[in-house]
mmCIF file of the N, C-alpha and C atoms, coordinates in Angstrom:
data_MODEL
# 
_entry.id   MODEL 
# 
loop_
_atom_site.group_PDB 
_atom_site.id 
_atom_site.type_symbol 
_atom_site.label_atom_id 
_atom_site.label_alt_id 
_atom_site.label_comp_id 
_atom_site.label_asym_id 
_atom_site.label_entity_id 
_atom_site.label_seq_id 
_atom_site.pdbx_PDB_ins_code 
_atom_site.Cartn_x 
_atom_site.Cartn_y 
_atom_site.Cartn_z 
_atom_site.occupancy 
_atom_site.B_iso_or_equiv 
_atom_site.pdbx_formal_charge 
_atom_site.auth_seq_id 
_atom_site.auth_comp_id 
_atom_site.auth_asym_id 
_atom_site.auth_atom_id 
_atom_site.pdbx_PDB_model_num 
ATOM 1   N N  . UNK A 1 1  ? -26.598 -10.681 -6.624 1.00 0.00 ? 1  UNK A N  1 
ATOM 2   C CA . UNK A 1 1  ? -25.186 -10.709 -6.271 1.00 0.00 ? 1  UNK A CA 1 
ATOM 3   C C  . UNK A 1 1  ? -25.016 -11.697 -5.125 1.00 0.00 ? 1  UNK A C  1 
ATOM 4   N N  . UNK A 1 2  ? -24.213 -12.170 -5.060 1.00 0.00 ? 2  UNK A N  1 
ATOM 5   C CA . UNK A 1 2  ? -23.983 -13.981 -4.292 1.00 0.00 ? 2  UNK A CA 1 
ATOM 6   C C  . UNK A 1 2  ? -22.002 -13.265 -3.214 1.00 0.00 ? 2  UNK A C  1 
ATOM 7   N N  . UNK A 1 3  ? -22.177 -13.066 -2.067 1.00 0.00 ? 3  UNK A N  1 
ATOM 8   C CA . UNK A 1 3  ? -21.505 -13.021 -1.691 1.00 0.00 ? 3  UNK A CA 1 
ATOM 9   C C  . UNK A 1 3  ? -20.617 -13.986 -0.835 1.00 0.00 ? 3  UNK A C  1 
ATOM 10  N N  . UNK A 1 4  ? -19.136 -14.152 -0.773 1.00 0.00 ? 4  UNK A N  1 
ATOM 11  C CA . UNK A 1 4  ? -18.648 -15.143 -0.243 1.00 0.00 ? 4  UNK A CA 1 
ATOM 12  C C  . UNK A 1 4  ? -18.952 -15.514 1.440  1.00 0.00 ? 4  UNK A C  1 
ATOM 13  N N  . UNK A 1 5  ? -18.275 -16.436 1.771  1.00 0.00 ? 5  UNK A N  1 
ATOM 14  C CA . UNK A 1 5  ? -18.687 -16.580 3.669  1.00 0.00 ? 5  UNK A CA 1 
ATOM 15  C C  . UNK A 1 5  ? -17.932 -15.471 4.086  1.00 0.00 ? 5  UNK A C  1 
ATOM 16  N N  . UNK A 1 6  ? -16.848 -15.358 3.897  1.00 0.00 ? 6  UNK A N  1 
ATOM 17  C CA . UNK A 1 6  ? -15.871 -13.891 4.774  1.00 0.00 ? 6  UNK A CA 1 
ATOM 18  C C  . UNK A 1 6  ? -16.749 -12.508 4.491  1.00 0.00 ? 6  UNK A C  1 
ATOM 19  N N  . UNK A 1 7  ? -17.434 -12.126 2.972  1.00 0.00 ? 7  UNK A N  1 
ATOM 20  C CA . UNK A 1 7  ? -18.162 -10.685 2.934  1.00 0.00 ? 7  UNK A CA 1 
ATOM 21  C C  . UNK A 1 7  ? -18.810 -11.486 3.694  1.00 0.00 ? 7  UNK A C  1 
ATOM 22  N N  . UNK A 1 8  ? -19.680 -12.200 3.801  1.00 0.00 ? 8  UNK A N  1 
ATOM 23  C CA . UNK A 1 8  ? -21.416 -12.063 4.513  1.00 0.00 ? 8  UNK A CA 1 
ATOM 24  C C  . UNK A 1 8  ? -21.197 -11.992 5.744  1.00 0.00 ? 8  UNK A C  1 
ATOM 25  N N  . UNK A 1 9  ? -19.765 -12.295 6.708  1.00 0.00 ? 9  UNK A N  1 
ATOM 26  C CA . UNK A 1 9  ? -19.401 -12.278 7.977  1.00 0.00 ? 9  UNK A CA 1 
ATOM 27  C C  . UNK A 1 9  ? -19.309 -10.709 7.994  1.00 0.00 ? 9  UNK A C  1 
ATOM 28  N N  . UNK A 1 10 ? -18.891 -9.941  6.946  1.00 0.00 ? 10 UNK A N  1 
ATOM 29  C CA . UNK A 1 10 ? -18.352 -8.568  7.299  1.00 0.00 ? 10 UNK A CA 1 
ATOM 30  C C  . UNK A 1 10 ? -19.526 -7.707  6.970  1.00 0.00 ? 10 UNK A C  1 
ATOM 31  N N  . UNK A 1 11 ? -20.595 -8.702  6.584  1.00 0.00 ? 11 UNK A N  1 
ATOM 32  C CA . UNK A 1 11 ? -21.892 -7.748  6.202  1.00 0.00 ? 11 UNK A CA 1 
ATOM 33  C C  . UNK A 1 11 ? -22.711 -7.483  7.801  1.00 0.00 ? 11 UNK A C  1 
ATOM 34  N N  . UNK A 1 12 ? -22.490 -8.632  8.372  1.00 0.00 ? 12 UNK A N  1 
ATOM 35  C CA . UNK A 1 12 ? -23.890 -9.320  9.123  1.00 0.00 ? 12 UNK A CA 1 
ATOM 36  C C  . UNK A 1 12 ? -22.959 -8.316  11.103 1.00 0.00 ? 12 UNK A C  1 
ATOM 37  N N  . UNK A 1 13 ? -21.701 -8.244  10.690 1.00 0.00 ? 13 UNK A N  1 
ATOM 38  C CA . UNK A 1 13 ? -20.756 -8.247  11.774 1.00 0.00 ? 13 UNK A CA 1 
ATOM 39  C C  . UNK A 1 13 ? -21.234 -6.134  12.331 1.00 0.00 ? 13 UNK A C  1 
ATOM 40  N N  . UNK A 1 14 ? -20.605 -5.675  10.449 1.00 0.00 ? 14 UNK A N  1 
ATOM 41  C CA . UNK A 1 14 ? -20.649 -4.249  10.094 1.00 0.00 ? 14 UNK A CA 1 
ATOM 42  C C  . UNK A 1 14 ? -22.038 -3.458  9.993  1.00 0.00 ? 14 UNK A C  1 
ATOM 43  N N  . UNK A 1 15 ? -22.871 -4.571  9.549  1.00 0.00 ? 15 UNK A N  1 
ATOM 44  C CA . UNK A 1 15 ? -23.921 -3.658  8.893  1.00 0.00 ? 15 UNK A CA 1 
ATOM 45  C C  . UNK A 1 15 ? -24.077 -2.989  7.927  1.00 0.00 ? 15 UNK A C  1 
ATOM 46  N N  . UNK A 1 16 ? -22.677 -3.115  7.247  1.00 0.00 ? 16 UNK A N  1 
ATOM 47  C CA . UNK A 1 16 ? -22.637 -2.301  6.325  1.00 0.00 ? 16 UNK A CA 1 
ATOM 48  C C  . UNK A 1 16 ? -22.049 -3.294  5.288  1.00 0.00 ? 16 UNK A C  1 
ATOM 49  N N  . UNK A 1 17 ? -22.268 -2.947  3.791  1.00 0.00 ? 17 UNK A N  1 
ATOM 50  C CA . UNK A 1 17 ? -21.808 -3.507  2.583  1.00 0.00 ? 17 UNK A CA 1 
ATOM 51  C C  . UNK A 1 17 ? -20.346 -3.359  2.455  1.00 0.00 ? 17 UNK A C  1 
ATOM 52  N N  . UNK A 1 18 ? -19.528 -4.348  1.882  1.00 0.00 ? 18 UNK A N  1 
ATOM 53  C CA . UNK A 1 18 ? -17.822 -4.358  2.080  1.00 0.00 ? 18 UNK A CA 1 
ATOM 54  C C  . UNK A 1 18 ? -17.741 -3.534  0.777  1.00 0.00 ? 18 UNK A C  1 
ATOM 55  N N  . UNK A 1 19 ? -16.263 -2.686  0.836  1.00 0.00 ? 19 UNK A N  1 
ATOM 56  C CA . UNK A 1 19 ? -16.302 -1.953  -0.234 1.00 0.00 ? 19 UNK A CA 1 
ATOM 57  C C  . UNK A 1 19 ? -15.958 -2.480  -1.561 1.00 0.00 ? 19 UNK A C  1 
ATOM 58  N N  . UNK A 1 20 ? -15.950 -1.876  -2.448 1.00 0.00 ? 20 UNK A N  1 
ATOM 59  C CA . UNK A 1 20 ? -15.263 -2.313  -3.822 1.00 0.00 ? 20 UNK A CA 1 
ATOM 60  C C  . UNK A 1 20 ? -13.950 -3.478  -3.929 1.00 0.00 ? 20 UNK A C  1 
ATOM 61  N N  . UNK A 1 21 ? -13.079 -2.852  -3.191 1.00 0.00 ? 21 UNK A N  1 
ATOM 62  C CA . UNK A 1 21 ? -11.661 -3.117  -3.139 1.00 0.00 ? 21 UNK A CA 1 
ATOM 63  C C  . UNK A 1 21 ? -11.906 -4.869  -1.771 1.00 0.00 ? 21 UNK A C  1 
ATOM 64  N N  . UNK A 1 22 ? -12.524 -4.433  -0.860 1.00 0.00 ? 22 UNK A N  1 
ATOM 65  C CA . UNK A 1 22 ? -12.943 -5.977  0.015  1.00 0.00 ? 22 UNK A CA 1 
ATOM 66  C C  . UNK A 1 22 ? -13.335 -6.771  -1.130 1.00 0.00 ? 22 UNK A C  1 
ATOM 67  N N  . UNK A 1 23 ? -14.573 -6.630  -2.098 1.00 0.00 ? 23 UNK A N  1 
ATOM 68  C CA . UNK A 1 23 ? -15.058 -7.561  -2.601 1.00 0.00 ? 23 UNK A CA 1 
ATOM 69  C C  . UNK A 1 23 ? -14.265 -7.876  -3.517 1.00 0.00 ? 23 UNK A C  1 
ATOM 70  N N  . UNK A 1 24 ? -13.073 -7.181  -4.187 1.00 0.00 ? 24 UNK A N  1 
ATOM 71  C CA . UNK A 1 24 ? -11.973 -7.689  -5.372 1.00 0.00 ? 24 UNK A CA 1 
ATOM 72  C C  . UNK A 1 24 ? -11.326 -8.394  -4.473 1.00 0.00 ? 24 UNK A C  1 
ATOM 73  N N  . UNK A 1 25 ? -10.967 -8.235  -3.161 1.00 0.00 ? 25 UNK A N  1 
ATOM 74  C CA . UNK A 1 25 ? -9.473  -9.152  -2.709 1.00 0.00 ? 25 UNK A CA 1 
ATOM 75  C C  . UNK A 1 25 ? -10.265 -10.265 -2.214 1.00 0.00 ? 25 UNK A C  1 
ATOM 76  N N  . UNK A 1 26 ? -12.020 -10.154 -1.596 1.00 0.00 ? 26 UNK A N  1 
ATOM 77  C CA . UNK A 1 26 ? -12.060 -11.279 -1.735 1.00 0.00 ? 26 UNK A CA 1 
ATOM 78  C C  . UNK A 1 26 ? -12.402 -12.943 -2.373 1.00 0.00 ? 26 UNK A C  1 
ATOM 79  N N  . UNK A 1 27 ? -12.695 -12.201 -3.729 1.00 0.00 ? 27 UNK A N  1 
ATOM 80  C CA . UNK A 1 27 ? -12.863 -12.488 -4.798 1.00 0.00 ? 27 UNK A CA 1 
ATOM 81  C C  . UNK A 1 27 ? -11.374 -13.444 -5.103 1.00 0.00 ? 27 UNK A C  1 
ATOM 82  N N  . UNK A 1 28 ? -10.587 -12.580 -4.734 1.00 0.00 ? 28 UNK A N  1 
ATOM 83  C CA . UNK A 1 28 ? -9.226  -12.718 -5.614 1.00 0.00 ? 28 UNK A CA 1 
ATOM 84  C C  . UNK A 1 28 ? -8.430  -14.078 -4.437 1.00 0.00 ? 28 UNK A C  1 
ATOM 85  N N  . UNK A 1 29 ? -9.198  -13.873 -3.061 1.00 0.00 ? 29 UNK A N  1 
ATOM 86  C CA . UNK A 1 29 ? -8.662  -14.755 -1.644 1.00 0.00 ? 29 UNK A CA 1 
ATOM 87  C C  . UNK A 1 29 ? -9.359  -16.142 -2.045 1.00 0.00 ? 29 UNK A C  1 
ATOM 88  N N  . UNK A 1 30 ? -10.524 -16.087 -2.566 1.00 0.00 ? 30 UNK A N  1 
ATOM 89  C CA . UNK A 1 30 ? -11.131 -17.608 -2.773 1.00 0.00 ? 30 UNK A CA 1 
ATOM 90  C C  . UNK A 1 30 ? -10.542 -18.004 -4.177 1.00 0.00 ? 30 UNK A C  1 
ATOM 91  N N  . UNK A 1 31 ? -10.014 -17.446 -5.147 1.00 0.00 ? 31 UNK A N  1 
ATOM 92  C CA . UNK A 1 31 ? -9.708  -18.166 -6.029 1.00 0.00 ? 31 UNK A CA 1 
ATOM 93  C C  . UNK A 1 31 ? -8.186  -18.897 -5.801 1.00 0.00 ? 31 UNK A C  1 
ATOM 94  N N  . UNK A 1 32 ? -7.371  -17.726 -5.153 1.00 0.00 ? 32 UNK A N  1 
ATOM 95  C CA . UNK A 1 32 ? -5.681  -18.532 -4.133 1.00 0.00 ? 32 UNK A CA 1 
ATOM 96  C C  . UNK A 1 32 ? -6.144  -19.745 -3.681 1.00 0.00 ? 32 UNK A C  1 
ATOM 97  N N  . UNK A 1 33 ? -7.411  -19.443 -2.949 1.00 0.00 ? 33 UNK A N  1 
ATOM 98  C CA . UNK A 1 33 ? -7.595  -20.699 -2.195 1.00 0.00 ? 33 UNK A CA 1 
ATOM 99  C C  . UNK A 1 33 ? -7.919  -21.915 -2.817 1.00 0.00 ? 33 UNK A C  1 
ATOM 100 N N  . UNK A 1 34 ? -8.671  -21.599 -4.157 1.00 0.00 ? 34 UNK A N  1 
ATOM 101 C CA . UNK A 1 34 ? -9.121  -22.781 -4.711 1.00 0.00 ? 34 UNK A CA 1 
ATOM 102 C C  . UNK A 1 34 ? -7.802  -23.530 -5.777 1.00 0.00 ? 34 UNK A C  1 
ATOM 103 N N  . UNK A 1 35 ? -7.277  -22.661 -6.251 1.00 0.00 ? 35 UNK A N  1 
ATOM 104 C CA . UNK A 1 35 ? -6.334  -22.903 -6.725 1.00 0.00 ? 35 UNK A CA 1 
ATOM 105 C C  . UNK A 1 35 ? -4.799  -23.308 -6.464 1.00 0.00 ? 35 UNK A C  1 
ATOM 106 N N  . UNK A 1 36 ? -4.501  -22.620 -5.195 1.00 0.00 ? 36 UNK A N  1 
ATOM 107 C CA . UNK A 1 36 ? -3.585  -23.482 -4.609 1.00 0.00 ? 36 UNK A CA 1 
ATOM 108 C C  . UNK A 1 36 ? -2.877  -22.232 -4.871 1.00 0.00 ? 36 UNK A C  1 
ATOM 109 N N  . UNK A 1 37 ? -2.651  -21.313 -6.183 1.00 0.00 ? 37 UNK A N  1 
ATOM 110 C CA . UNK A 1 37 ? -1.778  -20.219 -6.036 1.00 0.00 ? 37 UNK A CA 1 
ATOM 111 C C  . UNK A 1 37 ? -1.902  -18.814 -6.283 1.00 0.00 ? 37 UNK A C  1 
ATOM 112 N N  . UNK A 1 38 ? -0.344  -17.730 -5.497 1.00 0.00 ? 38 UNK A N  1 
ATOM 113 C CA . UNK A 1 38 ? -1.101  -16.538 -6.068 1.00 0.00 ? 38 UNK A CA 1 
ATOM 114 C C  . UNK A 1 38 ? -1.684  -16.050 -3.765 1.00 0.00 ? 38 UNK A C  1 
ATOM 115 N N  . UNK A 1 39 ? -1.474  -17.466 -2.958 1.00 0.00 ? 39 UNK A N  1 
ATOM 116 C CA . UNK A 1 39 ? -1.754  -17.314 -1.795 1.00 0.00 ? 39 UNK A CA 1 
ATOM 117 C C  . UNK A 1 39 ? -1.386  -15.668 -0.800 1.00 0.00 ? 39 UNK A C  1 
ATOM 118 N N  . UNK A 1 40 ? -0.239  -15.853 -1.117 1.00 0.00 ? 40 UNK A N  1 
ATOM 119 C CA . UNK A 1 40 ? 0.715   -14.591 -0.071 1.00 0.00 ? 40 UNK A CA 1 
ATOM 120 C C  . UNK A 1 40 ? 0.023   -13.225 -0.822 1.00 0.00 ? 40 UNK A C  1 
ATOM 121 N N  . UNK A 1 41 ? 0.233   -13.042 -2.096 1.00 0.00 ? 41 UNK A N  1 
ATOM 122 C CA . UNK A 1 41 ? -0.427  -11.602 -2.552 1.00 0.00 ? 41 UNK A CA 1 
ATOM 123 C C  . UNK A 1 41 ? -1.874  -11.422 -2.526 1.00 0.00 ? 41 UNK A C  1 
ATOM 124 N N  . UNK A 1 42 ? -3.015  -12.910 -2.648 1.00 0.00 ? 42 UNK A N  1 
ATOM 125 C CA . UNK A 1 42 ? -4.082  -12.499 -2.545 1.00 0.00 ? 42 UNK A CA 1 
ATOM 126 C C  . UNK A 1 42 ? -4.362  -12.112 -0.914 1.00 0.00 ? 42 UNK A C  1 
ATOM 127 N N  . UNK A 1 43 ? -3.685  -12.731 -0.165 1.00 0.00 ? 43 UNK A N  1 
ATOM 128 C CA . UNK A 1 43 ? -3.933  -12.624 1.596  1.00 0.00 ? 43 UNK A CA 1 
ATOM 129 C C  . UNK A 1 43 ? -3.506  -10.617 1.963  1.00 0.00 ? 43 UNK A C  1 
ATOM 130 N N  . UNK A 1 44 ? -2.363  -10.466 1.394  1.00 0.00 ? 44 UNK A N  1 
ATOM 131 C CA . UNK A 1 44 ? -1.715  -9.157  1.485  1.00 0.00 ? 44 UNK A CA 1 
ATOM 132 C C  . UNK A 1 44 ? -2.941  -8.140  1.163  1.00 0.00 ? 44 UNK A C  1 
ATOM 133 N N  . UNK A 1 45 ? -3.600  -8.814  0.078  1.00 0.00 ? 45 UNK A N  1 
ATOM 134 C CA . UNK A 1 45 ? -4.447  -7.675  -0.555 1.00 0.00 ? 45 UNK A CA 1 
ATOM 135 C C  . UNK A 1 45 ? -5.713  -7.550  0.152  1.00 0.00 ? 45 UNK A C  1 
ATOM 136 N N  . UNK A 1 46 ? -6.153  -8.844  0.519  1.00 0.00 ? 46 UNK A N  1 
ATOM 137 C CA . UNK A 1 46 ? -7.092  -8.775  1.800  1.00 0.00 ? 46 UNK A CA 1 
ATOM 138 C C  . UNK A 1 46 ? -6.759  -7.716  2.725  1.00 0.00 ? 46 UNK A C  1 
ATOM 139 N N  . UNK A 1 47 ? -5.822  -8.362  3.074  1.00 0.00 ? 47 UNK A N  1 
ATOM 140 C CA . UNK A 1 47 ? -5.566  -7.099  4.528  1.00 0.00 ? 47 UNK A CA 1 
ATOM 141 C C  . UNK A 1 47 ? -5.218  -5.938  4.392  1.00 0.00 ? 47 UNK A C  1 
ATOM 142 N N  . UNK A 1 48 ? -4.811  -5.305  3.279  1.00 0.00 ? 48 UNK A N  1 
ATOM 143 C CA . UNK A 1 48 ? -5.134  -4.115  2.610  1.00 0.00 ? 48 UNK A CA 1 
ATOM 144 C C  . UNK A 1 48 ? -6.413  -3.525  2.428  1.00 0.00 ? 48 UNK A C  1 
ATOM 145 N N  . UNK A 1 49 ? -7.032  -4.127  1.956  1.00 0.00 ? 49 UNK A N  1 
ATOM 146 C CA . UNK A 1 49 ? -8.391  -3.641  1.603  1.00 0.00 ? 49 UNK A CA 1 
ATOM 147 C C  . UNK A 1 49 ? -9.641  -3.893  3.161  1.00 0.00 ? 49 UNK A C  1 
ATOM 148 N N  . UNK A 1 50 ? -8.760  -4.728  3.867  1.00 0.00 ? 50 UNK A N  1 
ATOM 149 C CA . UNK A 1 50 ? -9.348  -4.523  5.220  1.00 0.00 ? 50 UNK A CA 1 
ATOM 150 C C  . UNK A 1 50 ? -9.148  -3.525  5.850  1.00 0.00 ? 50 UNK A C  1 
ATOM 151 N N  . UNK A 1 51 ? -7.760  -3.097  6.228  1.00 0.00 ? 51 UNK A N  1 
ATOM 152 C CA . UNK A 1 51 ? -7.155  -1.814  6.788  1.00 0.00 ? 51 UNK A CA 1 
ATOM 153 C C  . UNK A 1 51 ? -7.838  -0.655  6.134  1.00 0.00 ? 51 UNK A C  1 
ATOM 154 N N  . UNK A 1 52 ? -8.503  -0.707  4.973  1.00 0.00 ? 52 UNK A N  1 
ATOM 155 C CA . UNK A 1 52 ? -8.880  0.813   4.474  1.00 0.00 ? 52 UNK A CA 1 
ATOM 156 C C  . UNK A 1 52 ? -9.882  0.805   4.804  1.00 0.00 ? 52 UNK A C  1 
ATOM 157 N N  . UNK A 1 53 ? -10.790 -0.252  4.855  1.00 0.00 ? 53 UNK A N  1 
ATOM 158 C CA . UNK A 1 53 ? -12.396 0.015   4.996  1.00 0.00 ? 53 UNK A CA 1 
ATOM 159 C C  . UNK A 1 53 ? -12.474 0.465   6.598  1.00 0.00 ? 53 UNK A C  1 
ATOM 160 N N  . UNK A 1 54 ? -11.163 0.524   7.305  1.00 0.00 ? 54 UNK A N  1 
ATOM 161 C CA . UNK A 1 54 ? -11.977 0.447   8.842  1.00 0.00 ? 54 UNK A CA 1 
ATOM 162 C C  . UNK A 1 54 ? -12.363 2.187   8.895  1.00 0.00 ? 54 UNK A C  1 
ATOM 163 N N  . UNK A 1 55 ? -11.450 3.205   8.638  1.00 0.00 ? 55 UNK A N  1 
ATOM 164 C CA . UNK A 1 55 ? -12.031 4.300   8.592  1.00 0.00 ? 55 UNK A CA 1 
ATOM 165 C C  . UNK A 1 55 ? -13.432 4.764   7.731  1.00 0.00 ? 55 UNK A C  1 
ATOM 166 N N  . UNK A 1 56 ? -13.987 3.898   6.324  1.00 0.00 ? 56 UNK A N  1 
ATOM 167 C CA . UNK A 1 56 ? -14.825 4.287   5.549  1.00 0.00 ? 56 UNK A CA 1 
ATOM 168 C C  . UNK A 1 56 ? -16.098 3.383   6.902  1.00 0.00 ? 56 UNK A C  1 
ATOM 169 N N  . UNK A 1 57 ? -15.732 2.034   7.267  1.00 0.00 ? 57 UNK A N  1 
ATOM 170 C CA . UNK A 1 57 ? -16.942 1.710   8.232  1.00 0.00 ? 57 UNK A CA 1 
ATOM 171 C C  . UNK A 1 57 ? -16.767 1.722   9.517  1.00 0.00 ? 57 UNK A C  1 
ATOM 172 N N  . UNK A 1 58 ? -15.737 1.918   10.090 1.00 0.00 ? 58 UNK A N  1 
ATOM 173 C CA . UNK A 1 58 ? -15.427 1.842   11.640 1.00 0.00 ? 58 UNK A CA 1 
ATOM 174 C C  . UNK A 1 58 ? -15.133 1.266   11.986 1.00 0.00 ? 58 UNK A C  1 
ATOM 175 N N  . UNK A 1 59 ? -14.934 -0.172  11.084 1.00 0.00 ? 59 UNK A N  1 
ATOM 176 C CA . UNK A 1 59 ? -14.037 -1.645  11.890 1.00 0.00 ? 59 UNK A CA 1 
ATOM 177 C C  . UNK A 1 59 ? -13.821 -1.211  13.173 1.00 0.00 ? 59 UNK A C  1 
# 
């Protein structure tokens, strides 16, 4: 499994593996990016799926 630069920052930062829902938005954040669209909802969903993991890891 080949993780992007933002998980391996949240691996190396946390210690812990990003959850399900991190690795879909950020999955879903590099393709906005590569593509040009789709930006505002993939970013939203990031920070969604950031906000949840902080109680599952402690952010």
């Amino acid at each position: 499994m080949t993780y992007s630069d933002q998980e391996a920052a949240t691996i190396m930062m946390s210690g812990e593996q990003p959850s399900h829902l991190q690795r879909k938005a950020s999955q879903a954040q590099a393709k906005a990016d590569q593509s040009g669209s789709g930006k505002a909802a993939a970013s939203k969903a990031q920070s969604e799926a950031d906000r949840a993991a902080v109680p599952k890891h402690g952010l």
